[in-house]
C-alpha positions as CSV (number, residue, x, y, z in Angstrom):
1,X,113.4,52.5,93.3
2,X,114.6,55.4,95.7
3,X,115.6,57.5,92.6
4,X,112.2,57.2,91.0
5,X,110.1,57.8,94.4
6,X,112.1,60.9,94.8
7,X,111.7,61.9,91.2
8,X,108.1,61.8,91.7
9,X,108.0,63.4,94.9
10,X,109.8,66.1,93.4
11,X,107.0,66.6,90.4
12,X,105.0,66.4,92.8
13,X,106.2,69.2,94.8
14,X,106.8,71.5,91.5
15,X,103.0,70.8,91.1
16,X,101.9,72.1,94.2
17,X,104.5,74.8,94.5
18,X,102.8,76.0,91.2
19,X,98.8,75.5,92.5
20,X,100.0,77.8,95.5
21,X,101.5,80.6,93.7
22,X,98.5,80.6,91.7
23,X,95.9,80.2,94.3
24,X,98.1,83.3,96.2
25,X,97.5,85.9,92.9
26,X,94.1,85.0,92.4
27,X,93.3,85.2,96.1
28,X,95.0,89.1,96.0
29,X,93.2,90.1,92.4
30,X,90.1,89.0,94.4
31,X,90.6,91.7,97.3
32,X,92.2,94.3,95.3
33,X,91.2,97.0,93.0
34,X,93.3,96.4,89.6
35,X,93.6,99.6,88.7
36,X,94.7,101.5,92.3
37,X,96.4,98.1,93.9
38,X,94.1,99.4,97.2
39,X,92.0,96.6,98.9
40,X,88.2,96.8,98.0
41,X,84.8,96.8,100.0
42,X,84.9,93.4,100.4
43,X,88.0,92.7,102.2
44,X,87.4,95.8,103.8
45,X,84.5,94.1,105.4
46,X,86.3,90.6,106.2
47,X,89.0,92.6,108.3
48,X,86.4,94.9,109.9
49,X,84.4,92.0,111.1
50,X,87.7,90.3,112.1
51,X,88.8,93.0,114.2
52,X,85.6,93.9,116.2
53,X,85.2,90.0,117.2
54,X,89.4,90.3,118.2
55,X,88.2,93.4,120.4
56,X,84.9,91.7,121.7
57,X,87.1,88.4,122.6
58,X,89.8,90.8,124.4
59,X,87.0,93.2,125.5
60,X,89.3,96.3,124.1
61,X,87.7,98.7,122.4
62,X,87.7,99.4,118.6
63,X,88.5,102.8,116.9
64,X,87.9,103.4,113.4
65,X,89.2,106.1,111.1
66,X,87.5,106.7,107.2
67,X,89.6,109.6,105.6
């Protein structure tokens, strides 16, 4: 019985070892460019607003450099 609950758990792991390297390159195909490998205006956006709500809660201020 011990042999088959650990086979299973082990499936089981292979299983969701898979689903997280998948979800992981999907989630960095969604916030790059494909052809440059640089992060687009979306997640450009999500880390902006992310860092002036970190400044706001530390009441630092926020510098911001577009070249």
């Amino acid at each position: 019985m011990k042999k088959i609950f650990e086979k299973l758990f082990n499936k089981n792991n292979d299983y969701i070892n898979v689903d997280t390297e998948r979800t992981t390159k999907l989630y960095r195909l969604a916030i790059t460019d494909p052809k440059t490998n640089l992060y687009n205006f979306r997640y450009f956006r999500t880390r902006l607003k992310e860092e002036v709500t970190r400044a706001e809660q530390f009441k630092r201020h926020l510098s911001l450099l577009l070249i």
